[in-house]
N, C-alpha and C positions, 0 to 999 in steps of 0.2 A: 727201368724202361722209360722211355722221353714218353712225356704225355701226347695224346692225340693234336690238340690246340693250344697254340700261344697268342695270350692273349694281349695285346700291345697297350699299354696305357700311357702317355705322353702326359708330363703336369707338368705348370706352373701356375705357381699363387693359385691354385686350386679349392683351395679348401672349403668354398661356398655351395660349392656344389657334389664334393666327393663321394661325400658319403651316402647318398643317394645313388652312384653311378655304381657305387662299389657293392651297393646294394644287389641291385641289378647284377650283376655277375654273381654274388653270394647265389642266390635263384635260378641261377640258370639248373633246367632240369639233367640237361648233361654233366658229368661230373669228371671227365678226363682231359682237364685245362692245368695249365698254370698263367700266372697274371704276371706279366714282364712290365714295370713299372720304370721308367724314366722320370727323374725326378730332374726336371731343368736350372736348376738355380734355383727356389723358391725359397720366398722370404718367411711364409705365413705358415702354416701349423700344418701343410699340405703331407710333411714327413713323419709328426705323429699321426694322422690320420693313418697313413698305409699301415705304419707299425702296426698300430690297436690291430688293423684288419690279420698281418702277418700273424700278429699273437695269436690269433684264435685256431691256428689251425690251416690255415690257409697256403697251399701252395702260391708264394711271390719269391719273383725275383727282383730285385730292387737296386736299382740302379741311381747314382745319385752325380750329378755334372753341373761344373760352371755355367753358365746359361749359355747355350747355343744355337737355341733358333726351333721350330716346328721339325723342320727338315732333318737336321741332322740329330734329331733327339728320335724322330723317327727308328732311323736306318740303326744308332743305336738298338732297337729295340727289337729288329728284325736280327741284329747279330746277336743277341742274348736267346734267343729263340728255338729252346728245341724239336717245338711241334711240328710233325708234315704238314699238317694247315691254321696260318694265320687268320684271326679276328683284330679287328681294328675297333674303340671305343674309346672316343673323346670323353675328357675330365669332364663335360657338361651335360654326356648326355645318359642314357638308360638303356636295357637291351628287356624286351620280354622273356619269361622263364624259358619258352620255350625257344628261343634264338637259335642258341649252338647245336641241340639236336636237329633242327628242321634241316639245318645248312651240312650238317657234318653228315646227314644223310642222303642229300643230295651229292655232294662232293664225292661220297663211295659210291654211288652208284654210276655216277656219268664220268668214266674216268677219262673222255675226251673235253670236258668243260674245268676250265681251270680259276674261273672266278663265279663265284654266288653273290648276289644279293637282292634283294626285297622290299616293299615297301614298307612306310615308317608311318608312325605319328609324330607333327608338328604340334609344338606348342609355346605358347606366347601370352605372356601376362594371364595365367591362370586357361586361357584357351585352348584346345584342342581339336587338331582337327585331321585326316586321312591327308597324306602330302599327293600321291596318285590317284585319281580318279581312273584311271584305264589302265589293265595290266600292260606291262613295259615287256621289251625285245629278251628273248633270248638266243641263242646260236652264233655265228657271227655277227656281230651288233658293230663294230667299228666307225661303217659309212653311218648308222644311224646315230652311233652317239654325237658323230658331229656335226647330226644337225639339232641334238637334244641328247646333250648328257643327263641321267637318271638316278647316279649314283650317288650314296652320301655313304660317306667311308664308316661307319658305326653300322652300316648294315651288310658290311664286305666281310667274304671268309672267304681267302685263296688258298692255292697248294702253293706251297713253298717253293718246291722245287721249280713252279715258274718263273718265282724271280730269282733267283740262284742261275737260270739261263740267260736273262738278260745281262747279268753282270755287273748292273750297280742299279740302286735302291732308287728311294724319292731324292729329286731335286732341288740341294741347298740352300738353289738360290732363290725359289720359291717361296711364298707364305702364305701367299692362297689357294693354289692350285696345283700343290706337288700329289696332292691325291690324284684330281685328273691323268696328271703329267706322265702318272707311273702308270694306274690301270691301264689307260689308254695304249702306251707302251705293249703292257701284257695282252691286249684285245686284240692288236694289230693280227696277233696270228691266232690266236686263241679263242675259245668259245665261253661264254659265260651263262649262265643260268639264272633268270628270274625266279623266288618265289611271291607270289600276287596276296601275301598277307602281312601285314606290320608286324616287326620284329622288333623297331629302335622305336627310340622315343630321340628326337632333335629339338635342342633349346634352342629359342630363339629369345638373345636376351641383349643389353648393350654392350656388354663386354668382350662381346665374339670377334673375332680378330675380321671374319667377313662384311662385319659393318665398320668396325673400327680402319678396315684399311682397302676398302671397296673398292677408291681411285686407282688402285694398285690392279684390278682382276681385267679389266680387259691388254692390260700388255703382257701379262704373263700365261695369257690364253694365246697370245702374238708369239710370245716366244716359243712355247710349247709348238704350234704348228712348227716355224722357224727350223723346228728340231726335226721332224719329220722330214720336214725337204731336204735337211741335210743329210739325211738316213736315207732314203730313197728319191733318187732321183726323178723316178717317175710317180711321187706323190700328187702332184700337183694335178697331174695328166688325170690319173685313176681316179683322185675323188676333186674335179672339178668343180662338178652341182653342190656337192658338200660342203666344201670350201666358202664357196661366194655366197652361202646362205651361213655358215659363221663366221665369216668377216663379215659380213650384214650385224649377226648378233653384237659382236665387237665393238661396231658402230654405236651399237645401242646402251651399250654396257658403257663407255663413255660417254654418251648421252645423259645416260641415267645419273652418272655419276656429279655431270656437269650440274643435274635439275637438284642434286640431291644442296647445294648453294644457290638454287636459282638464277644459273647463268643461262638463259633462255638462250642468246646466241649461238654459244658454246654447242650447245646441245642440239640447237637447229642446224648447225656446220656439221658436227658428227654423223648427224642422220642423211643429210641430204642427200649424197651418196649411195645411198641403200633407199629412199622412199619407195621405189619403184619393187623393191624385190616383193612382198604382198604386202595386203590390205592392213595388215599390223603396225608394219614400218611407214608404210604411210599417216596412218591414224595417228602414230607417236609424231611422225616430220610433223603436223598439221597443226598440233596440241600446241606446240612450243610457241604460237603465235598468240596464243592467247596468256592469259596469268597465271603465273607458276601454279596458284591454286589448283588451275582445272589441270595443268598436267598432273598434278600429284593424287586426286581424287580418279581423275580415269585409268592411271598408271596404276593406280593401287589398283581400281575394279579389275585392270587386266591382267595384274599377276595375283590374286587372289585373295583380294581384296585386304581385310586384316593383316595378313601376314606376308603385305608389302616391306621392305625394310623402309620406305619413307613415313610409315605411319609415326 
């Protein structure tokens, strides 16, 4: 009999951080998983790692590939996959014991809600801290997530069979944003389910591909829409306000990305555009006139301070 949950794990050059994550799943209080492992090329000890873990007992399925990218080691991993519903957990981060039952209880019981997930803990250089202060949308969330996506894929458990209706997985050609790209996809018609307690644990560390390739996330947020309007015509029409409040973000995200080199100009050309949409976008068009320093100390205060990626 196929287990309840499959559990996706995507590696490469891993090994710094695995055995802790792998930890984390050993702990889970539920026990009708198996752990679908892609192993992407990795050069470093990431293969015996799994082994040991394989040895002891462990339901793994293990999968081992030339290197081919986030994306497509994904979808791998979705086709290795026996379980009615998928769990997602990055090689860096943690899941609490109780994770897969909270989520796997919720998933039977709402069987009109086809994606769960939950708040996390962040942590950074020894730090820790609650990533939500307000519990997040549940029901149809679509229009909301675009104007504040909430989701961080190590705390997602979907029913399978909704992406088996869409017809193809994450986005290839993505490296930052084929999580959004897909959910999003599944949300359009679908309902999803917050639980208001931390379930993962999210590294924030330098090696993370979202600070190593940042310049990269406001066009692949571009293309992502892009996709939508090619999908429905009357996208643009329906979520109008949604829209022009993240294409506003967009602006920002190249901003940001500009300040993270301190191209002051750069960064004031991307925003100018949006200054007007509120008091935020304004405050950031305004900063840029002054020394990168004070953009970067009030940027931090305003995305949470610490656990800005400019610090």
């Amino acid at each position: 009999m196929p287990p309840k949950v499959s559990i996706n794990l995507c590696c490469y050059n891993s090994e710094k951080f695995l055995q802790e994550t792998l930890r984390s799943v050993e702990e889970q209080t539920f026990t009708d998983w198996e752990l679908v492992v892609i192993n992407d090329g990795s050069s470093d000890s990431t293969e015996s790692i799994i082994m040991e873990f394989k040895s002891r007992g462990f339901p793994v399925v293990y999968h081992y590939q030339e290197n081919r990218g986030l994306g497509y080691s994904r979808n791998r991993a979705i086709e290795l996959s026996s379980g009615e519903y998928l769990a997602f957990i990055d090689h860096d981060d943690m899941w609490l014991p109780e994770k897969t039952v909270e989520q796997v209880d919720v998933v039977k019981s709402c069987q009109d809600v086809d994606l769960v997930y939950s708040n996390l803990f962040v942590t950074k250089k020894g730090r820790q801290m609650l990533f939500h202060k307000k519990r997040q949308s549940s029901g149809y969330v679509f229009d909301k997530f675009l104007r504040y996506y909430p989701v961080s894929i190590s705390t997602v458990m979907i029913r399978k069979s909704s992406l088996d209706r869409l017809g193809d997985f994450f986005d290839s050609n993505l490296i930052l944003t084929e999580e959004f790209d897909l959910f999003m996809r599944v949300l359009y018609r679908s309902k999803a389910a917050y639980i208001d307690q931390p379930l993962a644990v999210y590294r924030i560390h330098p090696g993370m591909s979202s600070i190593k390739y940042i310049e990269k996330f406001p066009d692949e947020m571009a293309y992502t829409i892009g996709k939508f309007k090619k999908m429905d015509p009357s996208f643009e029409a329906k979520y109008s306000s949604e829209l022009d409040y993240l294409n506003a973000k967009i602006g920002y995200y190249r901003a940001r990305a500009e300040m993270l080199h301190n191209n002051t100009q750069k960064a004031r050309a991307c925003l100018y555009p949006f200054r007007l949409t509120d008091y935020r976008f304004f405050l950031l068009y305004v900063i840029t006139f002054f020394p990168p320093k004070v953009w970067h100390k009030i940027h931090s205060f305003m995305t949470k301070g610490a656990f800005s990626e400019s610090d």
